[in-house]
C-alpha positions in Angstrom: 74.6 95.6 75.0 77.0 97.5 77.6 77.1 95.5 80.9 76.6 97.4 84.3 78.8 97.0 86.9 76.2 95.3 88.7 76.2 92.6 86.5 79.6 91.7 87.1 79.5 90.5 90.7 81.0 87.4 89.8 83.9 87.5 87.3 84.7 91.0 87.3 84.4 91.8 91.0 87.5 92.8 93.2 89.7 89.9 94.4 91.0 89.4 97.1 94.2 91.1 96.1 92.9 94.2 95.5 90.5 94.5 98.5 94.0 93.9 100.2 95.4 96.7 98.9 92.8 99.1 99.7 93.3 97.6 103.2 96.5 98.5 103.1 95.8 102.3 101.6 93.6 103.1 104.4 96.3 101.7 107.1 98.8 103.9 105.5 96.5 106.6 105.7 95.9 106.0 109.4 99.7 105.4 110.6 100.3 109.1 108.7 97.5 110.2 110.6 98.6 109.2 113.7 102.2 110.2 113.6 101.8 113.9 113.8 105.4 114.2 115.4 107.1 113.3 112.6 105.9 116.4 111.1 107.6 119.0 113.3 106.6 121.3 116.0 105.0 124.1 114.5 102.3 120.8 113.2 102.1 119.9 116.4 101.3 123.9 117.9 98.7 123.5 114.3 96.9 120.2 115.6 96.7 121.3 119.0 94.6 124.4 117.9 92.0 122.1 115.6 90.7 121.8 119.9 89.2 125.5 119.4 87.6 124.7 116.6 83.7 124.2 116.2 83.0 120.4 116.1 79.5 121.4 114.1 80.9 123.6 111.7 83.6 120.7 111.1 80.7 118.4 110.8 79.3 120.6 107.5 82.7 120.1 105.8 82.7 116.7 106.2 79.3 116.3 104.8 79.7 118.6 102.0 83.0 116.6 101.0 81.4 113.3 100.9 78.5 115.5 98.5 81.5 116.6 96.3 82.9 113.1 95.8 79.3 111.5 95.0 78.6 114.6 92.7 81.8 113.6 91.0 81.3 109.9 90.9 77.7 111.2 89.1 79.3 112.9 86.8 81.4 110.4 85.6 78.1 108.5 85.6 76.6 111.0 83.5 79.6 110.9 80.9 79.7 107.2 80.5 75.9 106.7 79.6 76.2 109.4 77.3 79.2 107.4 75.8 76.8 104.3 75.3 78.2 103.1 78.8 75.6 101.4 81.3 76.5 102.1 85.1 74.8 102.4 88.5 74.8 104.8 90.7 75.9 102.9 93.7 78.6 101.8 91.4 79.9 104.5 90.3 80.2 105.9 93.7 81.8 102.6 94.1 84.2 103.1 91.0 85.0 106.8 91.9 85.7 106.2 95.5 88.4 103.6 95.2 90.0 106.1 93.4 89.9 108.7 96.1 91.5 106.3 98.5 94.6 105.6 96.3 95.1 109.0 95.9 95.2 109.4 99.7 97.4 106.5 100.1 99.5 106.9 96.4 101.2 109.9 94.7 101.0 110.9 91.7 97.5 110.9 91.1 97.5 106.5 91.0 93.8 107.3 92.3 93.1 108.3 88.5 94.4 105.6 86.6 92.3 103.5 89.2 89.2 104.9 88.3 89.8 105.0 84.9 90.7 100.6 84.7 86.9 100.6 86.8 84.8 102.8 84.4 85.9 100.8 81.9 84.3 97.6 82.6 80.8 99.6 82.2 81.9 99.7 78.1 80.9 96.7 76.1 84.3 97.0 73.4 85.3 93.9 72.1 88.9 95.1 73.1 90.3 96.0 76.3 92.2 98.8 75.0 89.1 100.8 73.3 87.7 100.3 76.2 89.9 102.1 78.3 90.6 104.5 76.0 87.3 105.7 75.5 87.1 106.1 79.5 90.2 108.4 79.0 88.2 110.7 77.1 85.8 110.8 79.7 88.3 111.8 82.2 89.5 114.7 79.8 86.1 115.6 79.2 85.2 115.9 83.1 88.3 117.6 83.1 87.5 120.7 81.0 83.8 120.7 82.6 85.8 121.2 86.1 88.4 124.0 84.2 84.7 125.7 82.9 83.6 125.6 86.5 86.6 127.0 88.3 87.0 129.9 85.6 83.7 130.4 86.8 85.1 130.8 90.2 87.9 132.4 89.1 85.9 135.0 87.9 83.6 135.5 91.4 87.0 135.7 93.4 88.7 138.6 90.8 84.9 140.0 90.9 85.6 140.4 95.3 89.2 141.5 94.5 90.6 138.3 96.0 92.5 136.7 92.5 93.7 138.3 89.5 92.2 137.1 86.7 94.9 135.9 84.1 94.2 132.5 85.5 90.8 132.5 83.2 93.1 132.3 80.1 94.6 129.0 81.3 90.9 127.6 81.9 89.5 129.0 79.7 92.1 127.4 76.7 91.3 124.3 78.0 87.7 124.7 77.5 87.9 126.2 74.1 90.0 123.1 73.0 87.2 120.8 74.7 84.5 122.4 72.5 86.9 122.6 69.3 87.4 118.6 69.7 83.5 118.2 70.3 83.1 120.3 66.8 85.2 118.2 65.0 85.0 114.8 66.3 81.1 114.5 66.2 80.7 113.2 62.5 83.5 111.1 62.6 84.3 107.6 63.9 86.8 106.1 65.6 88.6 103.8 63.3 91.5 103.1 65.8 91.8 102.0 69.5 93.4 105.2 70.3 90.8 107.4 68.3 88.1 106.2 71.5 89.5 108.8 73.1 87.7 111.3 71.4 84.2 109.4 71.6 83.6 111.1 74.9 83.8 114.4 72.8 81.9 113.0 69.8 79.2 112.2 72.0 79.8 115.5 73.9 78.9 117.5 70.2 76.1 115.3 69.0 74.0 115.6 72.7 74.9 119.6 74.1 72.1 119.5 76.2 73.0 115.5 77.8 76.5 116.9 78.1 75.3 119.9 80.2 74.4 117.4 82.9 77.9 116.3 83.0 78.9 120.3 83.7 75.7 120.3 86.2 77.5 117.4 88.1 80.9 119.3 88.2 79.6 122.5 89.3 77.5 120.9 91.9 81.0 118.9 93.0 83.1 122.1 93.2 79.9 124.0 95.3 80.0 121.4 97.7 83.9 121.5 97.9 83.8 125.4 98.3 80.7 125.3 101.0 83.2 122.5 102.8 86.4 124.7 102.9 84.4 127.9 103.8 82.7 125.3 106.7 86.1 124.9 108.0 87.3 128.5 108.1 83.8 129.3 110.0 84.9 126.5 112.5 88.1 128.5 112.8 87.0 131.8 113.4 88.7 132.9 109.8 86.8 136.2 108.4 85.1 136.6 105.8 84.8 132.5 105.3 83.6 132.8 101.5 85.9 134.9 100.0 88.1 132.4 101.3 86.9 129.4 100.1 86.9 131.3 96.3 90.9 131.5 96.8 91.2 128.1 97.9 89.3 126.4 95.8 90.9 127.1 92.9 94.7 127.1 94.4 94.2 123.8 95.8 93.4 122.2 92.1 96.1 123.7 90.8 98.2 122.4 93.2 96.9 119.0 93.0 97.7 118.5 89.4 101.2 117.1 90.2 100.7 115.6 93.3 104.4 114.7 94.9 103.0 112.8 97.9 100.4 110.5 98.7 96.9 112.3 98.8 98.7 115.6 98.6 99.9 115.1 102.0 101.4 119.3 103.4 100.9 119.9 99.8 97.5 120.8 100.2 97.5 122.2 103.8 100.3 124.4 103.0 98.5 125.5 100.1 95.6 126.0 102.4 97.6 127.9 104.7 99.1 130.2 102.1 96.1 131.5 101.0 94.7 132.0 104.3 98.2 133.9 105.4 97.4 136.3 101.8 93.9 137.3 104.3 96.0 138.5 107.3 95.3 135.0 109.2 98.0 133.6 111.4 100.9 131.0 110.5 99.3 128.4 113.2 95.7 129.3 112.4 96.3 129.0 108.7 97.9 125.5 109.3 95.3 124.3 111.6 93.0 125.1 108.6 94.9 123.2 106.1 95.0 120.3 108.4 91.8 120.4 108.9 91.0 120.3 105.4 93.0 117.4 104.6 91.7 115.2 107.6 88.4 115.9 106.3 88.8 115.3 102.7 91.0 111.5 103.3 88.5 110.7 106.0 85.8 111.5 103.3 88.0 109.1 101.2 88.1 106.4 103.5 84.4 106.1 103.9 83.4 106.1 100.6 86.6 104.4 99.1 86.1 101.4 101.9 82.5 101.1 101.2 83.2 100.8 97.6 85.5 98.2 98.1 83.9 96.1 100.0 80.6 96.5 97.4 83.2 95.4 94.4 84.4 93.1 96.8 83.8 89.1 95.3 82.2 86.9 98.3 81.2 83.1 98.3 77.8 84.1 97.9 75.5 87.0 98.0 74.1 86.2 101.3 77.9 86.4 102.8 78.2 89.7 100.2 75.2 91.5 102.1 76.1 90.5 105.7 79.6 91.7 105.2 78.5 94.9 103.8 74.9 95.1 106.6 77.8 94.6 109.7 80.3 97.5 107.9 77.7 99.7 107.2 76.0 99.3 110.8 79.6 99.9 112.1 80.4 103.0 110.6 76.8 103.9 111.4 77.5 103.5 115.0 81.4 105.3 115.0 79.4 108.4 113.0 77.1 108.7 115.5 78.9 108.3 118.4 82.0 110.9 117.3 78.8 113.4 116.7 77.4 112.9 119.4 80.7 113.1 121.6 81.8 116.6 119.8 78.3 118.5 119.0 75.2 116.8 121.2 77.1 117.2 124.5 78.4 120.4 123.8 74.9 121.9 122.8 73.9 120.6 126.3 
């Protein structure tokens, strides 16, 4: 039988070395953060203006981020049981959000190949490498469920007139070759380490209607994203907030695939800002949008990737294990509350 995560608390928790280096991803995180002159004037003029913007409409888009990485994490979830994985759901949050804080502190997507070394320890194979190469299907199946979901998109924004549409057939091939490897792959069995990979697809064609949960997760994920970046172009007086979000959506994942910097720092806030310039908004404005967006989403990342840590985190005993994580949660409990109350209580009275 498949172990859950849960059950490994003992020998296959985080060490020591490796909640040291998530210690050190969010203080790399925070020093980049908190250096915004090292990023140039017309930053600066971009930071300075995120002071106009409405704290509760902020708020939104940080809650809907944290939605989109949980719907994610679920997702993930969602592939791995149907795989003949067992995972939690705490876990898997867990699993997923370590990932998202080495992508904000890594390039080139580490973040990925973090999640994927995780996931793997919820497969019972008798060798590491099936193991992990059956979670590397799931990744490329989760994949083409996000491609189905932001053709979807895609479609909506050429719908408004904001995108053209030629971006479907990219998507779109990638889907069609998702379903073709379903078809084919369902009667047959992996004979080789390397054929796992396609057990994520097998079990993809033998269970349609379990695998629509896995596209239900996805969709959910990129609704929560697009409600979060249309939040943040409400808090900045941006018109016409949707039609925004539908170009940014998109234009950010496509950007993200090759990641040159660590959590696709100016990468994603120029991107950001691009596609709010293409909508008649400002230079500054457009930046203090993209800014916005990507102190949201690593702050997202540093909540739930820090959590997760410190749940996969190995401890003397369980009675240190839950104080540690009681005293962290109660912490963040109190800084939440206080920033909300600071920048949307006092300013409603």
């Amino acid at each position: 039988m498949a172990m859950d995560l849960s059950e490994l608390r003992l020998d296959s928790r985080l060490g020591r070395r490796a909640l040291a280096l998530a210690g050190l991803a969010v203080a790399i995180v925070l020093v980049v953060a908190a250096t915004p002159q090292l990023l140039g004037p017309e930053v600066r003029h971009a930071i300075d203006g995120l002071e106009r913007a409405q704290p509760a409409w902020l708020w939104l888009a940080a809650v809907s981020f944290v939605g989109a990485l949980l719907c994610n994490a679920w997702a993930w979830r969602t592939t791995i049981l149907l795989c003949g994985g067992r995972i939690g759901w705490v876990n898997s949050v867990a699993a997923y959000g370590i990932g998202s804080l080495a992508n904000s502190a890594m390039p080139a997507r580490v973040g990925d190949a973090v999640r994927i070394g995780l996931f793997s320890r919820a497969f019972d194979a008798e060798e590491r490498r099936e193991r992990l190469w059956t979670t590397g299907g799931v990744f490329s199946a989760i994949g083409a469920a996000r491609a189905l979901c932001l053709g979807a998109l895609v479609v909506v924004a050429a719908a408004l007139g904001a995108l053209p549409m030629w971006p479907v057939l990219g998507l779109g091939g990638l889907v069609v070759a998702a379903l073709v490897a379903a078809f084919f792959a369902r009667r047959r069995r992996a004979e080789r380490a390397v054929a796992h990979v396609l057990d994520a697809y097998r079990a993809l064609g033998c269970s349609p209607a379990r695998g629509a949960r896995t596209v239900a997760w996805v969709a959910l994920a990129t609704a929560a994203r697009l409600a979060g970046v249309a939040a943040i172009a409400s808090a900045l007086g941006v018109g016409s907030p949707f039609v925004a979000a539908v170009i940014i959506v998109p234009a950010l994942d496509v950007a993200g695939i090759v990641p040159l910097t660590p959590g696709n720092l100016g990468i994603s806030s120029g991107t950001m800002a691009v596609a709010l310039q293409s909508r008649g908004v400002g230079m500054t404005e457009a930046l203090t949008a993209g800014i916005a967006l990507h102190a949201l989403e690593t702050a997202a990342s540093i909540v739930i990737g820090g959590a997760g840590a410190l749940w996969l985190a190995r401890f003397r005993s369980p009675a240190m294990r839950r104080r540690v994580v009681a005293l962290a949660g109660a912490t963040t409990s109190i800084v939440l509350a206080y920033a909300f109350t600071a920048t949307v209580l006092v300013e409603l009275v």
